[in-house]
N, C-alpha and C positions, 0 to 999 in steps of 0.2 A: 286790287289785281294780285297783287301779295300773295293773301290771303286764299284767294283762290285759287293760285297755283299750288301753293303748299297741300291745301283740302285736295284736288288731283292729286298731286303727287303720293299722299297720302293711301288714297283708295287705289293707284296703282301700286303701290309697297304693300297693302294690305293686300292686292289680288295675285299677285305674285308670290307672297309667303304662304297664299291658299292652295299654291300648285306644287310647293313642295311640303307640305305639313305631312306630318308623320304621325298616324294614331298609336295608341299604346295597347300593347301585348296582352295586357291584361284587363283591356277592356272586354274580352270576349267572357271573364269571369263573371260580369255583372247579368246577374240571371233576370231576364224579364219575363212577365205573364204571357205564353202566347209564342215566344221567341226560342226557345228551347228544342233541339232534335232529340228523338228517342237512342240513346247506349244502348243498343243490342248488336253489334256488330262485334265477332270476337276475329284473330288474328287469321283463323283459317275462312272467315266469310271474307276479312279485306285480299288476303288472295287469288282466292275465288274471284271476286272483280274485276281485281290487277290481270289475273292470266288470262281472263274473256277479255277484256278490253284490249290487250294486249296481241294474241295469238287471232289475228283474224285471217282472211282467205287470203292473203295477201303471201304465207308462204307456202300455200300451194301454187301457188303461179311463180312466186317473184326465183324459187330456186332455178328455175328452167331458165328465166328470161337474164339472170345475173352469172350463170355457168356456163349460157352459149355468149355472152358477149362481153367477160369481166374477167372472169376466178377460173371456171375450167376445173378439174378437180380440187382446187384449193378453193374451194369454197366454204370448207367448215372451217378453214382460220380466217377470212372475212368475216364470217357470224361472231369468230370468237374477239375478233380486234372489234369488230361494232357492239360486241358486251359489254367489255369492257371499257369503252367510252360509255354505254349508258351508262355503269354504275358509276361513273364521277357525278352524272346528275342527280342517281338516285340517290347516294348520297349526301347530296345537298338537301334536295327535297327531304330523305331522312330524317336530318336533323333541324330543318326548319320545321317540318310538319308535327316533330314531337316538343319541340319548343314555343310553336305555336298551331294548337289543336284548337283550332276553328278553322269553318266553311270559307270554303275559297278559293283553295291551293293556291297556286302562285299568286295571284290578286294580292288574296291577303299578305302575303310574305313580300310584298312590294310596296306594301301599303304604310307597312310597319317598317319596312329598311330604308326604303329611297321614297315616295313621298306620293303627295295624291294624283299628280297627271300622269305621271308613267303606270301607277296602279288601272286610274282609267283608260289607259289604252292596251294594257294586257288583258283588263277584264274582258273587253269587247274583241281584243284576237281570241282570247279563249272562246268566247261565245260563239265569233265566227265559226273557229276549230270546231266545236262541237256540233253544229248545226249543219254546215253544209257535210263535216263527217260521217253524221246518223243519217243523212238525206243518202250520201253517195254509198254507202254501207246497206240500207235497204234497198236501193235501185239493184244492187249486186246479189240479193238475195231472190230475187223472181225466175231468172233463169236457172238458178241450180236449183232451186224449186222445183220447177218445170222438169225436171231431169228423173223426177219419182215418179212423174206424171206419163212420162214418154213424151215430151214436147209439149212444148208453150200451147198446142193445139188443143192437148189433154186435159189443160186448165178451165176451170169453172169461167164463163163466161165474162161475168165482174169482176175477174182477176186477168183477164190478158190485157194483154198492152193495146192501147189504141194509139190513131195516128189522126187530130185533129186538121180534116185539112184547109181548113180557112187560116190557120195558124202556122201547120209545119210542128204541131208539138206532140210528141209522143207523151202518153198519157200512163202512169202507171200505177194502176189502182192497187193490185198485190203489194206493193211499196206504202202506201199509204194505209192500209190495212196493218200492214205489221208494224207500225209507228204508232197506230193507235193502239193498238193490242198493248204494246212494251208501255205507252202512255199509262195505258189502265193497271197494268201490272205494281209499275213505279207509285200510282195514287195509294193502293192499296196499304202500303206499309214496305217500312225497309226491311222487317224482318221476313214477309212474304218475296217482293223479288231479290232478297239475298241470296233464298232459298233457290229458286226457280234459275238465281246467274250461279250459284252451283251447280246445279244438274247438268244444265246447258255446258255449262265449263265444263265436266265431269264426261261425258258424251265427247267432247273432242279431244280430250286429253286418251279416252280410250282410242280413240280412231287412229291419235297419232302415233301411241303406243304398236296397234297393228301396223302402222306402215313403219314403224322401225323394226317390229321385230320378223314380221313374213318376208320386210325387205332383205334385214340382214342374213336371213335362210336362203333366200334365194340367191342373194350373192356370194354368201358360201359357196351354192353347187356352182356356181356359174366360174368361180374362181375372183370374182371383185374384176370384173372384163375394164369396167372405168378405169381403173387404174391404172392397167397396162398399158400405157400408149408411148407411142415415141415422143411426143411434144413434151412428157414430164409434167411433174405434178403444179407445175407452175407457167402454163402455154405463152397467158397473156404476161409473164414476169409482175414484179412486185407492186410496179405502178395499177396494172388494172387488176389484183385482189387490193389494193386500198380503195382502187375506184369499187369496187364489191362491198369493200363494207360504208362506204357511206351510201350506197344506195341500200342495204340492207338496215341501215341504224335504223332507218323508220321500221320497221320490224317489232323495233322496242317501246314504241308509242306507245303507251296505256298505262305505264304506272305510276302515273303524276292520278290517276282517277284513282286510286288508293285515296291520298289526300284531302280529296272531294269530301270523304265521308269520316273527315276527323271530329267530328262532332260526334256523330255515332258512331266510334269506335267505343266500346266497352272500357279500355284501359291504354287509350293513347299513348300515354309513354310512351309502352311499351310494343302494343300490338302495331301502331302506325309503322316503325321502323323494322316489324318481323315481317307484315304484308306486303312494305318494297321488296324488304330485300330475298324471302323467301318467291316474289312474284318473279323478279329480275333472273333470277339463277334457275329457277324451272322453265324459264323461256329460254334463255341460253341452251341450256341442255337438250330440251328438245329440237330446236332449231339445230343446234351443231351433230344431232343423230340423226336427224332426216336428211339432211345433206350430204350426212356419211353415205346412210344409204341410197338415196337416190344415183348420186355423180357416180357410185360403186353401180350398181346396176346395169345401164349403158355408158357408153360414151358422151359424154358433155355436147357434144356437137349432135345426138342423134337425141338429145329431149325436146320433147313438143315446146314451145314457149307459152301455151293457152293453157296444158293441161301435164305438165312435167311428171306428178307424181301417178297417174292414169296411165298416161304411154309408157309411163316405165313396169308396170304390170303388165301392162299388154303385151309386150315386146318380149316378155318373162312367160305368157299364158295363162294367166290367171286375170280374165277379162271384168269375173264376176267383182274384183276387187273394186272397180272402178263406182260403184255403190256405197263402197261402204268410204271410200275416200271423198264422192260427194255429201253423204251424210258429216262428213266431217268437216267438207268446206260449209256445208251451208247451218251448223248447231256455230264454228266459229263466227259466221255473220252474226247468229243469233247474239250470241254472247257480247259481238261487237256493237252491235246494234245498244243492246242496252248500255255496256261500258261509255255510249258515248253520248246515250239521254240523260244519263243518272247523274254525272255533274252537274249539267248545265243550271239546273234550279237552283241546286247549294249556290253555283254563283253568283244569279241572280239574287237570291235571298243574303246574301252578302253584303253584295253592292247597295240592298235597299236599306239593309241595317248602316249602313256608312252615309248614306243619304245621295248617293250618286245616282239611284233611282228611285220611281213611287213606290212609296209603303206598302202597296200593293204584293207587294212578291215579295215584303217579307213574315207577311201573315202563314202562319202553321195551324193543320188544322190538328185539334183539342184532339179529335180521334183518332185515325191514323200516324199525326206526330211529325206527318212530314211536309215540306210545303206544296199543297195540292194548287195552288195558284200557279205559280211557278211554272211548276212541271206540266199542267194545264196546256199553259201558254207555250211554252219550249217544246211539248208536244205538236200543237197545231202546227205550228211554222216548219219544224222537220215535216209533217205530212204534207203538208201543202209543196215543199219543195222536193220532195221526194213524187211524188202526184203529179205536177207540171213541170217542173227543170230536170235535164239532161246537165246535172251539178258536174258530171267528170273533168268539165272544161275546170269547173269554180276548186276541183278538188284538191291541187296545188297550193293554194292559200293556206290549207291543212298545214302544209309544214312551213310556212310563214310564220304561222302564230305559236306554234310548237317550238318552234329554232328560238324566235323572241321571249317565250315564254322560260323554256332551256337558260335564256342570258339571263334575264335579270334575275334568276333563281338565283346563280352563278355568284353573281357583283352583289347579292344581298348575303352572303354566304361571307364572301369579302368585307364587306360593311362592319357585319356581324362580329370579325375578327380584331377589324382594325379600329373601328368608329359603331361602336353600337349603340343602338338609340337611348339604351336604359343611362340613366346616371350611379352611378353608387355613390353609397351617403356620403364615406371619408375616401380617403387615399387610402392606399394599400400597406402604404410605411406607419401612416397613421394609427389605420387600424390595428396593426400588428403591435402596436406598444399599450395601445388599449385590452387586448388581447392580453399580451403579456401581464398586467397591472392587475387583470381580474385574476388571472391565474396564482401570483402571490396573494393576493385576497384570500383565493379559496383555502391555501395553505396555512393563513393566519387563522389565529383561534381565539382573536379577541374581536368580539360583536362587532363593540363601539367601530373599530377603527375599520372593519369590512364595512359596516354602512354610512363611516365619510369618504372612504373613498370610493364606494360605488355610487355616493354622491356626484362627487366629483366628475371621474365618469360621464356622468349621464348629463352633468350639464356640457361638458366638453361634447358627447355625440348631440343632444339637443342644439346646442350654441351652432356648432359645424354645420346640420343639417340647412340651419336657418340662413347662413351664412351664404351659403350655395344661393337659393332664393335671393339673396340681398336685403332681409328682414332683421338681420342683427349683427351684432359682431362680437365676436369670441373677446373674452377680455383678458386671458392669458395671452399676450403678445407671442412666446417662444412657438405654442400650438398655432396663434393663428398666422407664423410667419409660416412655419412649415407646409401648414393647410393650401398657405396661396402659393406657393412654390411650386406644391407637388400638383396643384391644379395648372397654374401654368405650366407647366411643362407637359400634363395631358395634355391640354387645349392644343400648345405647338404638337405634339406625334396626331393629334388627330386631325390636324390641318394636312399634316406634310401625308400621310395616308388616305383623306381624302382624295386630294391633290393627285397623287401617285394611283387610287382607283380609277379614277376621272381621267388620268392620261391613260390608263393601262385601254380603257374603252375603247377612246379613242386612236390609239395604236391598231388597234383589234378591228374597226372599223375603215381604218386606211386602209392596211395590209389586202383584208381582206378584198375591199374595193376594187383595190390593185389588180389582183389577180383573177377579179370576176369581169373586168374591163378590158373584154377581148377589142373592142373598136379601138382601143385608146392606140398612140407608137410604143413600139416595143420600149424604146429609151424612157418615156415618161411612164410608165407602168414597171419599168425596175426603177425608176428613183421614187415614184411613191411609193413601192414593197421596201422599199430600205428605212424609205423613212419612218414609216408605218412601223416596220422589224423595228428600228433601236430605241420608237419612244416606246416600241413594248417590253425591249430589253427592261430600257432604263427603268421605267417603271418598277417591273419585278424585281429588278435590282434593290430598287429601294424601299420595296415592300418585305424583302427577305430580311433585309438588314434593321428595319425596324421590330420590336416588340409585340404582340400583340396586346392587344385590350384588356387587363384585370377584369373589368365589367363586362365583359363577353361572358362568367359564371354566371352572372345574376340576371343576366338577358332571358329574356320566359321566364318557360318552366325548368329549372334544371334539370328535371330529365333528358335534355339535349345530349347528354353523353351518354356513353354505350354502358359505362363502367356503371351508371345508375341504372340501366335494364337490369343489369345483372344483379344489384344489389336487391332490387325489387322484388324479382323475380324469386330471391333468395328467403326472402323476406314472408313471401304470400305462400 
């Protein structure tokens, strides 16, 4: 009986250590037959991606619907406070993505910081993310279609929309048509729809180029009429432009799809970190000029909420604009469209390399180089839901897995700092006298005596390394007291910073609660925000006060710091 509770016990501590195991970083350097993406992606193609995925129709509409009931002419400092909240994430992602350059974006960097089941459950928000995304992204592309056409009526027969009526389900074949199309595109090779999510990028960046600059002429003559009002350039006050920029942060969604394609990036380092953050700062910019111009134009209260940037030409006389402003919403569907197939496979082909799913999707094919299974499959399922489901309902979930996806970036960034997975061989004090000892070496000019002590040396970093493992023991006492000292006292900082992540989380998940718990009593909703508030004080408190991790250099690739872009960069 003994015996076989111990054997349970056992296989539960064994199933348990499986849910938090942690792969290592430089597993993605062991090159397999078969398992390899093509490098042709340079810093202006990861752009290209990030700004299409990024820039979708979302702010031709969302300026009207967030000006009449949020920001009001302060609308361009909303974009610009929700910028600058993305780029905290992007640079997390930044420097995880160039530290670790493989398929998967956050997957992987969750895979490698905090451990295998929270990996598996971001893989599969992300996957939701992308699917019901590209489903709800092509349903949105039919009717501005329609708009070249003169009405949904104008459209080719097997592309209008039906109305199944034994079901009740509207049918949209147009939608599924251009899921397959971006499908076949994507099979083709990454350097073909690189090209093709250029162009398409390329096409809305001009459009939106025209409506900043025709806009900002016409509000010249007009005198900037927005601006002049009694209410001031602040109607709703500060609370609803903050309420403006969190409703506009989704705006910024698409340059974690950067990351997607760290495998084929040509020179990861460095391009990964130029394609954030050059994608981040050209969406800012254009977002915070179209909103000059638009709210400049008319009054905030007189923009359409369907079609904001359209009625504000109208309303100007210049009707024919409204053309070229839907060429614009509907090349960013395009662009969206693909930004939000083109991960999903990397994913998948991740998770099959990790064994969290069949082998199946992590097969590449020999010719094209990218995995066509994958994308195959990630393809059909966007068509078919894009075909039968009216997703707008599902389209929320979108930023469920995005916000999730956003955290654990975040706490692995933190990890990173304070507890990172890599080990280093000695201490730091260690090292540095080892360091020292080679450098009087190099100074001596007698053979014999540089090579007994670089003997010496070597069996000191040899003995150490083995020591960590528990395979041997240093036999110089004075080194191997120090060794164990300065390892226990890691061990303790990286307890008590665990510890202090773990609470910071959990502070972060009170607070929050708190104040999403409108049903709760007012009384018990400020005592959980308090409490929530001071473990998240305490925590940061305690994280500030601690050190960070020596071994956070050796983590990845060290190109994780900027200062080695530059060097590189320097260098090539």
């Amino acid at each position: 009986m003994r015996k076989r509770s111990e054997v349970l016990f056992s296989k539960y501590s064994k199933g348990l250590k499986s849910l938090v195991r942690r792969k290592q970083v430089d597993s993605v350097h062991v090159r397999r037959e078969g398992h390899q993406l093509a490098r042709q992606l340079s810093a202006l193609d990861l752009t290209a991606i990030g700004v299409g995925t990024t820039i979708g129709a979302g702010v031709y509409v969302l300026v009207g619907t967030v000006a009449r009931e949020h920001t009001g002419p302060a609308l361009t400092v909303s974009f610009l406070i929700a910028g600058l909240a993305a780029a905290l994430s992007a640079f997390c992602y930044a420097e995880l993505a160039s530290r670790c350059p493989s398929a998967g974006s956050a997957y992987h960097y969750t895979y490698i910081c905090i451990g295998e089941s929270v990996a598996w459950l971001i893989g599969w928000s992300l996957i939701l993310e992308y699917t019901i995304g590209g489903s709800a992204i092509a349903r949105g592309i039919s009717p501005n279609l329609a708009l070249f056409f003169g009405g949904e009526d104008k459209l080719p027969a097997f592309l209008v929309r039906h109305t199944i009526p034994q079901l009740g389900v509207v049918v949209d074949p147009c939608a599924a048509v251009l899921v397959v199309i971006v499908t076949i595109l994507l099979c083709a090779g990454i350097k073909e729809s690189s090209l093709v999510q250029t162009i398409v990028t390329t096409v809305n960046v001009c459009a939106m180029l025209f409506i900043i600059i025709a806009g900002g002429y016409l509000a010249c003559k007009t005198g900037w009429a927005g601006y002049e009002l009694h209410s001031g350039f602040f109607p709703f006050g500060v609370n609803g432009m903050l309420a403006g920029s969190a409703v506009v942060f989704f705006s910024y969604i698409g340059f974690d799809a950067v990351t997607a394609a760290a495998e084929e990036a040509k020179r990861p380092l460095r391009d990964l970190p130029l394609g954030i953050g050059m994608t981040l700062s050209l969406c800012c910019i254009l977002y915070m000029l179209v909103s000059v111009v638009i709210v400049g134009l008319v009054p905030y209260f007189s923009l359409n909420p369907d079609t904001p940037i359209s009625s504000a030409f109208s309303a100007n006389g210049m009707q024919w604009a409204a053309y070229i402003v839907t060429a614009g919403a509907v090349t960013a569907l395009c662009a969206s469209l693909m930004g939000s197939l083109f991960p999903q496979p990397r994913l998948l082909m991740a998770m099959a390399r990790d064994g969290l799913l069949p082998s199946f999707f992590s097969d590449i094919s020999t010719h094209t180089q990218v995995p066509v299974k994958s994308t195959v499959t990630a393809g059909t399922l966007a068509a078919a839901l894009a075909f039968f489901m009216d997703v707008s309902q599902l389209s929320g979930m979108v930023s469920v897995g995005t916000l999730l996806a956003f955290t654990v970036v975040a706490i692995s960034i933190l990890i990173l700092r304070y507890a990172p997975p890599d080990e280093v061989p000695l201490p730091p004090s260690l090292q540095q006298s080892i360091d020292s000892v080679r450098m009087q070496l190099d100074d001596d000019s007698q053979g014999t005596g540089r090579k007994n002590f670089n003997g010496v040396v070597d069996i000191v970093e040899q003995s150490s390394h083995q020591l960590e493992d528990g395979e041997a023991e240093i036999q110089c006492p004075l080194i191997q007291k120090q060794i164990t000292e300065d390892k226990q006292n890691q061990q303790r900082r990286r307890k008590i910073a665990m510890w202090s992540i773990a609470l910071f989380c959990i502070g972060v998940l009170v607070l929050t609660s708190a104040a999403a718990a409108e049903y709760l009593p007012s009384l018990l909703r400020f005592t959980l925000g308090a409490v929530g508030a001071a473990i998240l004080l305490c925590s940061l408190i305690v994280l500030v006060c601690l050190n960070q991790d020596e071994a956070r250099h050796s983590f990845g690739h060290t190109g994780g710091m900027f200062k080695f872009y530059a060097m590189n960069m320097d260098e090539s």
